[in-house]
C-alpha positions in Angstrom: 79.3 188.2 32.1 79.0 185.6 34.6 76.2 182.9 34.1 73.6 183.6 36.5 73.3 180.9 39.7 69.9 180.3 41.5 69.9 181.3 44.8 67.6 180.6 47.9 66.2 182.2 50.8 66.7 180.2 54.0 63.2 179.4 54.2 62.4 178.8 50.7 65.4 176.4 50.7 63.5 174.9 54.4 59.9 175.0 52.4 61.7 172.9 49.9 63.1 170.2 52.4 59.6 170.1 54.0 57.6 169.5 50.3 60.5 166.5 49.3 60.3 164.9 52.7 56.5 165.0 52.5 56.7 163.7 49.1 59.1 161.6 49.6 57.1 160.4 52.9 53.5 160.6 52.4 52.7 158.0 54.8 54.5 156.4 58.7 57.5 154.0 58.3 59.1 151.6 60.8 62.4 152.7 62.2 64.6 151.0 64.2 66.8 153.2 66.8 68.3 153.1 70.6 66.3 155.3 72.6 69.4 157.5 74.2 67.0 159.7 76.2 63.5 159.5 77.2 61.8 162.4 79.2 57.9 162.2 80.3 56.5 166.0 80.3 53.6 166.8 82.9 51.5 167.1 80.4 51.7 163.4 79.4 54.2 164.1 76.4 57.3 161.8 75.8 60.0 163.5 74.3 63.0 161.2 73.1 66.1 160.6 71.4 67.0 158.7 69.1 70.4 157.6 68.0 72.4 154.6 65.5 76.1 153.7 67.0 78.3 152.4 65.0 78.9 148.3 65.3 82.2 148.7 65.6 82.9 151.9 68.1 79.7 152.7 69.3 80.1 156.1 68.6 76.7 157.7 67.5 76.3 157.7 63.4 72.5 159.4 63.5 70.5 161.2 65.5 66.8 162.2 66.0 64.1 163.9 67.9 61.0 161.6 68.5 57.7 163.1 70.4 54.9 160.8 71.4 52.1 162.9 71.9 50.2 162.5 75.4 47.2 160.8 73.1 49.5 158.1 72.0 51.9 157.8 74.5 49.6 156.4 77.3 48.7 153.6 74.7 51.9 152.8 73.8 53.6 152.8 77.0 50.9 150.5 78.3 50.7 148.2 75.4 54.8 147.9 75.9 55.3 147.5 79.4 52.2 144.6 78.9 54.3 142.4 76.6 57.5 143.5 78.1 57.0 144.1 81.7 59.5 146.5 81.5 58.9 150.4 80.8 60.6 152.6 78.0 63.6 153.7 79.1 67.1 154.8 77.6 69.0 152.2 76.7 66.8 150.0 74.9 66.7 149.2 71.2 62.8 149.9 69.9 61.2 149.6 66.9 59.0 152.6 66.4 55.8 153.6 64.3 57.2 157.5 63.3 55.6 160.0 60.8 58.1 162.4 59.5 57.6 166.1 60.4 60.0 168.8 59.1 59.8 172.4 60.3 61.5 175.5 58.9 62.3 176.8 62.5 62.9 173.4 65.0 63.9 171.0 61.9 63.7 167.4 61.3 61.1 165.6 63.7 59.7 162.2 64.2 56.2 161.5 65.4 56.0 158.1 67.0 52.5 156.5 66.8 53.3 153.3 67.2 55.9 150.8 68.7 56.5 146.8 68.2 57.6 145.2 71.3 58.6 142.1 69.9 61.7 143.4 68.2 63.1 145.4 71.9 62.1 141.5 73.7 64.0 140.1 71.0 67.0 142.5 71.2 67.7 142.2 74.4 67.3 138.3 74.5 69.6 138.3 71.8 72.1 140.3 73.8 71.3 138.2 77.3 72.2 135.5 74.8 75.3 136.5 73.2 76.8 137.5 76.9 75.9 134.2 78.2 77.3 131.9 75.4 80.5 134.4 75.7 81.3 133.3 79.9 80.4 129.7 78.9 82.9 130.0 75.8 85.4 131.6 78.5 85.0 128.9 80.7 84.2 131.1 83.8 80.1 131.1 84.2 80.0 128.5 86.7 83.3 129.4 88.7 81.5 131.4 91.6 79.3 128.0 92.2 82.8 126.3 93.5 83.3 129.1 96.5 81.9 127.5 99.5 80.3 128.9 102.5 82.1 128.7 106.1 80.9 126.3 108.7 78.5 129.1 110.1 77.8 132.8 107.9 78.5 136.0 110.3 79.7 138.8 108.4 78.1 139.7 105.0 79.3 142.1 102.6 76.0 143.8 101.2 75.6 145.7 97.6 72.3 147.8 97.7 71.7 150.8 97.9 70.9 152.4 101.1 67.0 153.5 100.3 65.8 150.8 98.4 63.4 148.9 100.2 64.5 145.5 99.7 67.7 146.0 101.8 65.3 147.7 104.8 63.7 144.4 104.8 66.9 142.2 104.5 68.5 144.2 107.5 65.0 143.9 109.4 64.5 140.0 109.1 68.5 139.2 109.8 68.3 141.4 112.9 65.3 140.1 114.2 65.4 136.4 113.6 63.8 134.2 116.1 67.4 132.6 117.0 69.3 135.4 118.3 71.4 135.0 115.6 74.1 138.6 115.6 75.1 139.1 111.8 77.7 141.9 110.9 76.2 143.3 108.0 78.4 145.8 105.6 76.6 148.0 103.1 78.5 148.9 100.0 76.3 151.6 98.4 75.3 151.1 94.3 72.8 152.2 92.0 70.8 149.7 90.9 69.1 150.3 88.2 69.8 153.1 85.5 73.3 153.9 83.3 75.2 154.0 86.7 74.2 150.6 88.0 77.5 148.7 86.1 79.9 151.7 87.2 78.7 151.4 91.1 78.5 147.6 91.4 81.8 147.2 89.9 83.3 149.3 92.3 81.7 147.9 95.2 82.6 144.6 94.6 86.2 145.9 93.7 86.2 147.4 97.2 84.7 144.2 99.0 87.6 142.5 97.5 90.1 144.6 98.7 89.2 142.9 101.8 87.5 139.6 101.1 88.9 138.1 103.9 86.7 139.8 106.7 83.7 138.7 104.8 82.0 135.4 104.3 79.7 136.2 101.9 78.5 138.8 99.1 74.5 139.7 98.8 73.5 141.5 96.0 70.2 142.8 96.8 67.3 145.3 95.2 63.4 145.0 95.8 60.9 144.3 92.8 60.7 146.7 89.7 59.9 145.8 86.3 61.7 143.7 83.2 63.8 147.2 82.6 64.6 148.0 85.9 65.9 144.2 86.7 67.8 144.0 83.0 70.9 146.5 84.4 72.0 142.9 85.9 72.0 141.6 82.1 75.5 142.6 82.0 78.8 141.4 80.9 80.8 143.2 83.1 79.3 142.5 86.6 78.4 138.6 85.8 82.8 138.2 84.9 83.2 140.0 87.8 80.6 137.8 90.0 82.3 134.3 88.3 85.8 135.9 89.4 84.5 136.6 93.2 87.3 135.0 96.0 83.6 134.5 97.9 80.3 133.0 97.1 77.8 135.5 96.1 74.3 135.2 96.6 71.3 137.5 94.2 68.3 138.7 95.5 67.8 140.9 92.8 63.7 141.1 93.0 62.6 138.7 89.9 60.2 137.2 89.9 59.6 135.3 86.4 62.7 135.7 84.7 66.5 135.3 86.2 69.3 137.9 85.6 72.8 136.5 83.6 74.0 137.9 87.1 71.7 135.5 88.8 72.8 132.3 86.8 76.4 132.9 87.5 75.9 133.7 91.3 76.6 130.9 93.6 72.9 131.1 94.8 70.0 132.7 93.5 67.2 133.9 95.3 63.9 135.9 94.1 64.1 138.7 97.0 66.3 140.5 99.5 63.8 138.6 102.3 64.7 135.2 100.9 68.4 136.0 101.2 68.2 136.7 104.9 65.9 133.7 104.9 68.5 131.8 103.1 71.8 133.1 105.6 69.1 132.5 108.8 68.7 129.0 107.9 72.4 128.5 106.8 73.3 128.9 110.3 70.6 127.5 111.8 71.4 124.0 109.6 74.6 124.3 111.6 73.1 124.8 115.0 71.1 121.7 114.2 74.1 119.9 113.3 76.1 120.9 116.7 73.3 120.2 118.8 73.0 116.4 117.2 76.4 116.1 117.5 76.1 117.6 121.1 73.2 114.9 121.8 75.1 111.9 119.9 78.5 112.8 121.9 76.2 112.9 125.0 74.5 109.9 124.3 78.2 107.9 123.9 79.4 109.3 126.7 76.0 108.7 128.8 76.2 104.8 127.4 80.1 104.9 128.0 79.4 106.2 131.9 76.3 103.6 132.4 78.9 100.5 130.7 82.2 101.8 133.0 79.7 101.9 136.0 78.8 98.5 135.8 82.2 97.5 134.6 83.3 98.9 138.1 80.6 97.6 139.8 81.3 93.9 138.4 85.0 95.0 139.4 84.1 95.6 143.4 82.2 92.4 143.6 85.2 90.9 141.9 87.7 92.4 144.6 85.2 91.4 147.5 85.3 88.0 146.0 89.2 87.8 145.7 89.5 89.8 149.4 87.4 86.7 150.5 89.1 84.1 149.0 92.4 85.5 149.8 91.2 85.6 153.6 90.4 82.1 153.4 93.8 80.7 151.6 95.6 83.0 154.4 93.7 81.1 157.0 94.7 77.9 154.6 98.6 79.0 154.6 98.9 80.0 158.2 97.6 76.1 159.1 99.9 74.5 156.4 102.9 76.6 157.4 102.3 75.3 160.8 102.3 71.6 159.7 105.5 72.3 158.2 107.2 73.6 160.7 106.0 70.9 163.1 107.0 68.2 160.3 110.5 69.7 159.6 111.0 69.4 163.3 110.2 65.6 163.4 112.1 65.3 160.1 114.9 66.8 161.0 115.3 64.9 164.4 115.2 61.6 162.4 117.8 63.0 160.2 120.1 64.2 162.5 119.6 60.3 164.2 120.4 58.4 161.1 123.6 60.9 160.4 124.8 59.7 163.6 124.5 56.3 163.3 126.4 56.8 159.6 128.8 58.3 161.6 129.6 55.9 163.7 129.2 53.3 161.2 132.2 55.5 159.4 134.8 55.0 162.5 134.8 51.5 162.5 133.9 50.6 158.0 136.5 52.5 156.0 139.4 49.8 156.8 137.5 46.8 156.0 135.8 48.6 152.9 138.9 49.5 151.8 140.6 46.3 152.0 138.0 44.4 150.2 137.5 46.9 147.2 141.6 46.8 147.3 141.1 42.8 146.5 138.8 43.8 144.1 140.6 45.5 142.1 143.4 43.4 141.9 141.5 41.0 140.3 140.2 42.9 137.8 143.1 43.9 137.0 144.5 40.7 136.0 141.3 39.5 134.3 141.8 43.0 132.2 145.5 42.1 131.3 144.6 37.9 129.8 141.8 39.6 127.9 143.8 42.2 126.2 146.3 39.5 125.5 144.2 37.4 123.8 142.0 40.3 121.8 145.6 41.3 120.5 146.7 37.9 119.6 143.3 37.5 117.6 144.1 41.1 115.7 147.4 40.0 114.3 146.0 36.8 113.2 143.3 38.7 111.3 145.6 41.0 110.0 147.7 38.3 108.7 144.8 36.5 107.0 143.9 39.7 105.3 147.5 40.2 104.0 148.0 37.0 102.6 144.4 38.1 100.6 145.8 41.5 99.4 148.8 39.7 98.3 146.6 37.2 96.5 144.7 40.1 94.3 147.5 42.2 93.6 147.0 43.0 89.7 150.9 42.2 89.2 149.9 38.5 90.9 146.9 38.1 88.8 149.1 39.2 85.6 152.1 36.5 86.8 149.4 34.0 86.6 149.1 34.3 82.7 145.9 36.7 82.7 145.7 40.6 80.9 144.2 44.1 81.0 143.0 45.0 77.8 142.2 48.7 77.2 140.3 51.0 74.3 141.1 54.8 74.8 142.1 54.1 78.3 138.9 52.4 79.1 139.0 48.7 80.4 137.4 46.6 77.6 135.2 43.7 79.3 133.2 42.3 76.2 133.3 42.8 72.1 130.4 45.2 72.0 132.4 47.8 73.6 134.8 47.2 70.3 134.8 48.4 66.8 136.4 48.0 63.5 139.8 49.8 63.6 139.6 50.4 67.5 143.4 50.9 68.7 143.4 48.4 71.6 146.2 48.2 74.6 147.1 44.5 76.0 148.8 44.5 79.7 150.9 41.9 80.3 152.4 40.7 83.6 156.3 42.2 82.1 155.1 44.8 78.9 152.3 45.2 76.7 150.9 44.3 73.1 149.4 47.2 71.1 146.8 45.8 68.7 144.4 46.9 65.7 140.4 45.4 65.8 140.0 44.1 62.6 136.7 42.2 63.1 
């Protein structure tokens, strides 16, 4: 016979549960949880729950009911949004006050009495953190900062969504600037705030850059809303996509005391929607200021440049008055002195053609006689040149002969006749016994032959 097994009824086995977990937790603990959903019941209940994910797939490793009676929950909530200025929400990592309850019919339950909002602040600065040492480490959080704006900012591609009242306003102040400035504005609807706020603003800045080129700018834009509202922009995935933007984009995502990660990678940061259209107004009006100084400096030169040419021309006319002046009085000068010259080429040229006709007539009855004298001239030139060639040609061979005989007299072979020598070292024409040495080979010339002799001293 089979040994008997103890057996339960499903409620004795549920009794049992209850009685160990009440042992086993006679008094509230501190849990630490994400809060995955949150609902506030009309009766001033909060029903949550609560989940763990896994570190390394953030799939969900335990879950939870949570109930924050009305009594507690309007403390609570207002003792949390106080040091957070942010509300409970889904999404957020608490640490929570719980009781443990345990029913046989609805199961395990925890009863929250008490929260510490120091750990959730801490958590999410510690993920704020993390994100922005990550884009620093990537080298990308201050890439949107080197897009630059055009000379003048017309067309702006707009994130928002459609109701919020933030982009009513931005719309209102751009269209009814006190310039008259006409700004194309493009709205690309997103959530933003709640789980769908990444997912939206990625696609609308996917679809903005589809087309980047018809736009100058991007505004990212919401109206106020507390700590938890404003933290969807604490997000990894819109602030790469912000740094990786082809345009500069501008946040005026509604804080007012602390700045979004998307904020400090933007290319300029406002605190509202109204300071953005403040921000584009005065962009362009900067630029108008610019022309219109440029305007007034370019019509300043060219008002100076007018005044200098005018009196330039002015000094001009006087100058061609002068000159038409003077040239009427030198024409009045020429005229006169053209007249003298004709009248003294006239006289001149009479007294000319008087002398030519006395040379001529000087010419009929001169040539013989001239010619006869210069003809008895000549002649005796002629023989004077003849006696002094003579003579300069009798003294030429005489100095010739002298210098003859002299060549004659210092002719080497001469010298040599006479009893003198050439003596020689190496070919070298000895003059004195320095230029000798001990064993020297020395050459004699003689007048008929030569000596060859050894220096011995």
């Amino acid at each position: 016979m089979s040994e008997e097994v103890k057996t339960y009824t499903l409620s004795e086995l549920q009794h049992e549960i209850k009685e160990s977990i009440s042992e086993q937790f006679p008094f509230a603990v501190w849990i630490v949880a994400e809060i995955n959903t949150l609902t506030r019941h009309k009766s001033g209940h909060c029903y949550m729950e609560l989940v763990q994910k896994s570190k390394t797939s953030n799939s969900i490793i335990a879950q939870a009911r949570a109930t924050v009676w009305a009594n507690k929950f309007s403390f609570i909530s207002a003792y949390f949004e106080s040091e957070t200025d942010s509300e409970l929400a889904a999404g957020m990592s608490v640490m929570l006050q719980v009781t443990i309850a345990y029913h046989e019919v609805y199961g395990l339950s925890l009863n929250v009495i008490g929260i510490n909002p120091t750990y959730t602040i801490g958590d999410m600065e510690r993920a704020k953190k993390e994100i922005i040492a990550r884009l620093i480490n990537e080298g990308v959080f201050d890439m949107n900062k080197t897009q630059s704006f055009p000379a003048v900012v017309q067309n702006i591609a707009v994130i928002s969504s459609s109701t919020a009242a933030g982009y009513g306003d931005f719309v209102n102040h751009l269209e009814t600037n006190t310039y008259g400035y006409h700004i194309n504005i493009t709205l690309f609807e997103a959530a933003m705030q709640g789980e769908q706020t990444e997912t939206s603003v990625l696609d609308a800045l996917n679809r903005i850059g589809e087309e980047y080129e018809n736009y100058d700018a991007v505004a990212i834009i919401r109206g106020g809303g507390s700590k938890n509202d404003l933290s969807w922009f604490d997000n990894y995935n819109i602030a790469y996509m912000v740094t990786q933007f082809p345009l500069p984009v501008i946040s005026g995502i509604g804080h007012e005391r602390d700045e979004s990660i998307v904020d400090m990678v933007a290319h300029t940061r406002l605190k509202t929607p109204t300071a953005v259209a403040n921000f584009i107004i005065d962009y362009n009006a900067q630029f108008e200021e610019q022309v219109d100084s440029t305007s007034s400096e370019i019509f300043g030169i060219a008002k100076e440049f007018l005044m200098s040419s005018e009196m330039y021309l002015n000094n001009m006319t006087m100058s061609i008055m002068k000159i038409r002046t003077l040239l009427s009085k030198h024409t009045e000068r020429c005229d006169r002195i053209m007249s003298e010259i004709r009248t003294g080429l006239n006289v001149r040229m009479k007294e000319e053609e008087m002398k030519l006709n006395m040379i001529g007539n000087k010419l009929e009855t001169s040539p013989k006689r001239l010619i006869s004298e210069h003809e008895s001239h000549l002649n005796g030139i002629k023989d004077l040149i003849s006696r002094t060639t003579k003579h300069h040609i009798e003294k030429a061979n005489e100095k010739l002969s002298f210098l003859e005989h002299r060549l004659t007299l210092n002719d080497p072979r001469t010298i040599l006749k006479r009893g003198y020598s050439i003596t020689r070292i190496n070919g070298k024409v000895v003059t004195n016994d320095l230029e000798t040495n001990d064993g020297d080979i020395m050459e004699t010339l003689l007048y008929d032959g030569m000596v060859t002799s050894v220096v011995k001293k």
